[in-house]
N, C-alpha and C positions, 0 to 999 in steps of 0.2 A: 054338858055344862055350857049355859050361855054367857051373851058378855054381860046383862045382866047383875045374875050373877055373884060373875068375877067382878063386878064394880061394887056393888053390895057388902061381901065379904073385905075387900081391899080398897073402899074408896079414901079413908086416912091415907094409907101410902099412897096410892096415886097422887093424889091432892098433896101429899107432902112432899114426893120426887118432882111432879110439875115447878113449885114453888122453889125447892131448890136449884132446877135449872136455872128460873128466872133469877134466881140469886145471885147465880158464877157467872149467867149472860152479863148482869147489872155491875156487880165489879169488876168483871173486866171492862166493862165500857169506861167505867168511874177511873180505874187502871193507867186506860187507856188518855184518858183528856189530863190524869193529873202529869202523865210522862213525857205530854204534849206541852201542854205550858210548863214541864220542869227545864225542857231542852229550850227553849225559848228563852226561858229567864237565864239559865246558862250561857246564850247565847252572846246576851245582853250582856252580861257581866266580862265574858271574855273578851268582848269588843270593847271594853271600856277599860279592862287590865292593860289592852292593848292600845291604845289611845294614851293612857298613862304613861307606858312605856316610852312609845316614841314622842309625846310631849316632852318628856322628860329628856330624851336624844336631843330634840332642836333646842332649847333651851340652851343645851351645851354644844351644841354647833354654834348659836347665833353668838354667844360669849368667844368661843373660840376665832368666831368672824373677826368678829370687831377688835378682838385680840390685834391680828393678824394683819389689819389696816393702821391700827393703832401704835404699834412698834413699827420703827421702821425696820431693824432688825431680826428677825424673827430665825431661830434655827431652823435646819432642812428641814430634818427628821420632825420636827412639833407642825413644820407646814403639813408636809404631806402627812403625818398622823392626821390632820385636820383633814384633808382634802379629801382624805381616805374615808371620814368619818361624814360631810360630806356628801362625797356620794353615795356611798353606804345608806344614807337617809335617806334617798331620793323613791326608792319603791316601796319603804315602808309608808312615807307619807301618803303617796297614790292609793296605796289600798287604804287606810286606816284614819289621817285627819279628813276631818271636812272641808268643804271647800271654802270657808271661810278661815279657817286658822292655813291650808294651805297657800291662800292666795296673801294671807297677812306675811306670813314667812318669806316668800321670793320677793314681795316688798321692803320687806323689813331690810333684807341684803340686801336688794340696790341702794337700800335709803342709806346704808350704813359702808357701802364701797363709794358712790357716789359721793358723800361726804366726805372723806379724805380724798378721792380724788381731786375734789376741788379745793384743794386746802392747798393755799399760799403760803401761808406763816407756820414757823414751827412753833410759837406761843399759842397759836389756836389747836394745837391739838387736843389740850388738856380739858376746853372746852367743847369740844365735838367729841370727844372722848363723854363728858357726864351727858352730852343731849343724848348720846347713843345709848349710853345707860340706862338712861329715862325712857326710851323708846323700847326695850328691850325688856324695861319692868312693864310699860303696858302693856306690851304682848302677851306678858307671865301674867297680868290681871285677868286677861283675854283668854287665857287657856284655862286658868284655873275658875273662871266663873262658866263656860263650858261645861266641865267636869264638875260641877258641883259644889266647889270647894270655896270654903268661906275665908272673908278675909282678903286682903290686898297681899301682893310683896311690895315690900320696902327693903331695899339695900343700901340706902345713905341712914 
């Protein structure tokens, strides 16, 4: 028997097992590129859950700042919760904002200790008190246009 043949007799299956290889090669490559852009857009998406998160951290630190300057009183335990909270932020920020909402942050707290530090009258608090406010909802415009998110905040 030559190969011939063996081609003759069985060229249908040849020709139909060839093609089916190519078949399992083709989706797994297909497989292969869709598992690729799926972890990628996963990627995406976790980076941005995470982003959310800890925007959502500063936000309540930068309240709690200005809290904190704001009263001259303030209990231990709500400081150091704060201080705790804080520092606590400090690596998540490193990894996870960008540098423009990072570098907006450590400004925003000088802008917001520096202000009461320099406050002579006890009458002006009330009002360094709403400018900080104000500076505090543009920041929260500044995160949330960022992320995508539509709309202002307004708090008065």
């Amino acid at each position: 028997m030559d190969w011939n043949t063996v081609y003759q007799e069985n060229h249908t299956v040849i020709i139909g097992g060839a093609f089916t290889l190519i078949g399992i090669f083709i989706g797994w490559f297909l497989n292969l590129i869709q598992s690729y852009f799926q972890a990628k857009r996963e990627q995406k998406l976790h980076l941005r859950e995470r982003r959310e998160e800890v925007y959502l951290r500063v936000l309540d630190v930068l309240t709690r700042h200005e809290k904190c300057y704001r009263e001259k009183r303030v209990i231990e335990d709500e400081y150091e919760e704060y201080k705790k909270a804080f520092n606590d932020l400090q690596s998540y920020m490193m990894v996870y904002a960008t540098p423009e909402i990072y570098k907006g942050y450590y400004e925003l707290c000088n802008d917001i200790m520096d202000s009461y530090a320099k406050l002579k009258k006890k009458t002006n608090r009330e009002r360094i008190s709403t400018v900080n406010a104000g500076k505090i909802e543009k920041f929260a415009n500044k995160i949330r246009k960022e992320l995508g998110v539509k709309g202002d905040v307004s708090c008065r």
